[in-house]
N, C-alpha and C positions, 0 to 999 in steps of 0.2 A: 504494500500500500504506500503509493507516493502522496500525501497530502499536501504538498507544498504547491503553489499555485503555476500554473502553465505545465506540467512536469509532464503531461501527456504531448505536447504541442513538440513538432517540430520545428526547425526554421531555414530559409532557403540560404542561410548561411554559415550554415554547418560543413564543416569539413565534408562530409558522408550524407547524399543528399534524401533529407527527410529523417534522417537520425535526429531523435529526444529524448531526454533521461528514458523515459518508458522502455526505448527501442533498445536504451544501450543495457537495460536490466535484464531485456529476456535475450541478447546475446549473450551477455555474463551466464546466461544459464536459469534464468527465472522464469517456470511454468507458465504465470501469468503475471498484467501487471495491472492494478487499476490509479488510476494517475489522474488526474486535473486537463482537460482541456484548454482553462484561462482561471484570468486569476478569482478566485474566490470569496467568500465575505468567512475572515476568519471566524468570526463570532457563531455562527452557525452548523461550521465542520464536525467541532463534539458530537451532535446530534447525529448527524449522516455517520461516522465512523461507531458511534455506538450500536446504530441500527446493524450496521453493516455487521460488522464482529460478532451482536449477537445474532444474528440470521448465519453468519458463517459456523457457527457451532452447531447448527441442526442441519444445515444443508452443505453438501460437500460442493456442488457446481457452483463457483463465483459466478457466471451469468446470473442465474438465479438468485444469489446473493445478492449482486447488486440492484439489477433489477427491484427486489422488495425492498431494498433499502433507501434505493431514492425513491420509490410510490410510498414509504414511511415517514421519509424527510418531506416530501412534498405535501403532505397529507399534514402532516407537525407544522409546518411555516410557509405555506402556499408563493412568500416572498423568496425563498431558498432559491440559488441558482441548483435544484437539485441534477439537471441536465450535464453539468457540467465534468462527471465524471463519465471516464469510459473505462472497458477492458481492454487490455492489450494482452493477445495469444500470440505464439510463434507458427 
């Protein structure tokens, strides 16, 4: 889990084109990754990553995971950028 804001985004000026933290995690070798799109309202992140973690303890597919956890964030603060996270698979 990247929380830090953009950490999903690429940028066209990256050495390796389209390479972002996300991409250089699941080269390192990391199953999945779910990361930031853009930047975020820190104040509200608690909430998405708590839904998140607790939805990852009953369910093993992070789609799914994430999936319920921004329909849970978004449901909790309807103002949430909850959209703003994705999965990253290899």
């Amino acid at each position: 889990m990247l929380s830090g804001c953009d950490t999903g985004r690429s940028a066209a000026e990256t050495p390796v084109a389209g390479l972002g933290l996300a991409h250089a995690f699941l080269l390192a070798g990391s199953r999945a990754v779910v990361a930031s799109t853009r930047p975020t309202a820190d104040r509200s992140l608690p909430a998405f990553f708590t839904q998140l973690y607790t939805q990852w303890d009953r369910e093993p597919d992070l789609a799914v995971v994430l999936q319920r956890a921004e329909l849970a964030w978004r449901a909790q603060d309807p103002r949430a950028d909850w959209s703003s996270f994705r999965l990253f698979a290899p």
